[in-house]
N, C-alpha and C positions, 0 to 999 in steps of 0.2 A: 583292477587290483594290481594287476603286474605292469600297467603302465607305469614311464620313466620320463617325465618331462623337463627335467632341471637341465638347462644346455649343458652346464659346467660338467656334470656325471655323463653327458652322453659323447661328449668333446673329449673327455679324460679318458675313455675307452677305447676311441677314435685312435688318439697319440698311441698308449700302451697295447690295442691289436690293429697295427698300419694294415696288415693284410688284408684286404678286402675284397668282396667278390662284388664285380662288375659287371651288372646285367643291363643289356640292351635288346631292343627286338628292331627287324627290320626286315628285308623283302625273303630273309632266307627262315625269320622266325626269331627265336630267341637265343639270346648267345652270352653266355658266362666263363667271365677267366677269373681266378683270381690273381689283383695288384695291389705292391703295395704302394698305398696312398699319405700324403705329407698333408696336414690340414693348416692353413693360411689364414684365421678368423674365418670367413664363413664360405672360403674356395676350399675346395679338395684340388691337388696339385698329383702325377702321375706321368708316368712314361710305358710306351710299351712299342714291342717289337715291329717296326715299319711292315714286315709283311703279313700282319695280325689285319683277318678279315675280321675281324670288330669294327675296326677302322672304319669302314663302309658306315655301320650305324654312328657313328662316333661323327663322322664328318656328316652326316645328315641329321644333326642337331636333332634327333629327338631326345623326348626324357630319360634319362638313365636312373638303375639304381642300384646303389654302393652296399652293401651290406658286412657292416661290423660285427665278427662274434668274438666275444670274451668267454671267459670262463664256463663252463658245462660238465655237466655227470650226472649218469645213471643215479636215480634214489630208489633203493628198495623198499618196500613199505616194512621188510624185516626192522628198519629201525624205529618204526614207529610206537611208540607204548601205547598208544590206542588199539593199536592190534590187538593185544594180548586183551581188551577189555570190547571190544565188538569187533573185530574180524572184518570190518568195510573198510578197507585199504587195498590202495593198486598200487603197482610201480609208477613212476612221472621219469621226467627228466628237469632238473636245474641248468638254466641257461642265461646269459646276458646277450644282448644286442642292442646293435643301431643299424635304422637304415636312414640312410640319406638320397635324397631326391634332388636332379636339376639337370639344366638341359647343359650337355658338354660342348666348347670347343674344343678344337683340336689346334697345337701350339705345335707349327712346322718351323721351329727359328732357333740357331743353334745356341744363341748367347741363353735364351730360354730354359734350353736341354740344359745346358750345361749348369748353369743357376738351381734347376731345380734336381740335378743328380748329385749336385755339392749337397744342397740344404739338408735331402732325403739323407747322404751318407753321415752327415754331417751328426744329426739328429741317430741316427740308427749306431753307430758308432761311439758317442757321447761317454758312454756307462765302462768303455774297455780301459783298460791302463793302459793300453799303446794302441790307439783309436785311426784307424786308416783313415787317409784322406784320398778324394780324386786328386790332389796333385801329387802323391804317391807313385803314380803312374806315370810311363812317358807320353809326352802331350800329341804325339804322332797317334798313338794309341787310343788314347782318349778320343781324340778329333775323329777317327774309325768307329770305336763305340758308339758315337753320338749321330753320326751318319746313317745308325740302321734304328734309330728309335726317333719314335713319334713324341712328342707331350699331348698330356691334354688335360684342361681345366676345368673344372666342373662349380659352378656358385651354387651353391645350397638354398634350392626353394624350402625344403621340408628335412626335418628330422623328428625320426621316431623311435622311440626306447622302448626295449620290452626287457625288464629283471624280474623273471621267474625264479625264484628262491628260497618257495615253501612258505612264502607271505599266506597264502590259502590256510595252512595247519596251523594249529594253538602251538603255544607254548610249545610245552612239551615235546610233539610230534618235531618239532621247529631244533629243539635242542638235542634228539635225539637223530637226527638228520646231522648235525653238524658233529657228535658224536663218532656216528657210524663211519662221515670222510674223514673224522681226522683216524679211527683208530685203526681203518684200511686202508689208510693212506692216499684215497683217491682226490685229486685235484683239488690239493694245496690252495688255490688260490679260489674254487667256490668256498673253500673251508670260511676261508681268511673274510671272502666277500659277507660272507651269512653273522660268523660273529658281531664283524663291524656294520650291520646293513639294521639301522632299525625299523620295526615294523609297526 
């Protein structure tokens, strides 16, 4: 029921929350940062700090995995009008995600760094009226910056969507949920997602 399999919606979430938590395991166990990631058709593209023990699983090419969250919030069942007519309602939570799966290299090559810290700023930047660029910077500088970070690539084996957002409840319950965020104002954009999301 709250599976998302349409790539286009789960790509389009990917772009709008870059930040991503990257989980890998390896001889110390499991290890999560969050980064943010640039998607390339069906590569995830990333950099992170050269003395980041990630690295260790990173360079030992096993599977990693990416995890996208969008939009989330608390639902009370106070909003639910089925309440008031049998009382079997609990509180949930409303969430979007993506995870994405695939085995990473790791990109030690500056022209690389460099290509992929433009693109990323490039992209993150876009939406500002006076939009920073890396060549903003002195190139002595940048070439510094770039000297203490890694890339790494990752090809997408697998993508998986989960939008939990009250698809479970009727009507009603459905429109009383979208209600109750808009008139406490809590997370504008589940609001936004539930209006436009048909069920």
């Amino acid at each position: 029921m709250f599976r998302e399999e349409r790539v286009e919606v789960l790509q389009a979430l990917m772009r709008a929350h870059p930040l991503a938590m990257l989980i890998t395991t390896g001889s110390d166990g499991l290890t999560a940062n969050q980064i943010p990631f640039s998607l390339h058709g069906d590569v995830l593209r990333a950099h992170l700090a050269r003395n980041n023990k990630q690295l260790d699983d990173l360079r030992a090419g096993t599977e990693a995995l990416i995890v996208f969250q969008g939009p989330q919030s608390y639902i009370t069942p106070s909003w639910y009008p089925s309440k008031a007519e049998h009382e079997k309602v609990v509180p949930t939570w409303n969430f979007v995600m993506v995870q994405a799966r695939g085995r990473p290299q790791v990109m030690d090559d500056a022209a690389w760094l460099r290509e992929q810290v433009g693109q990323m700023t490039a992209n993150l930047e876009s939406q500002r009226e006076q939009p920073w660029s890396v060549s903003d910077a002195p190139e002595d500088f940048i070439a510094t910056q770039l000297r203490a970070i890694v890339g790494v690539e990752i090809p997408i084996r697998s993508l998986e969507g989960k939008w939990k957002i009250s698809q479970n409840r009727n009507e009603a319950d459905r429109q009383g949920v979208i209600q109750g965020l808009s008139s406490e104002g809590r997370c504008p954009e589940m609001h936004q997602l539930m209006r436009s999301h048909a069920v």
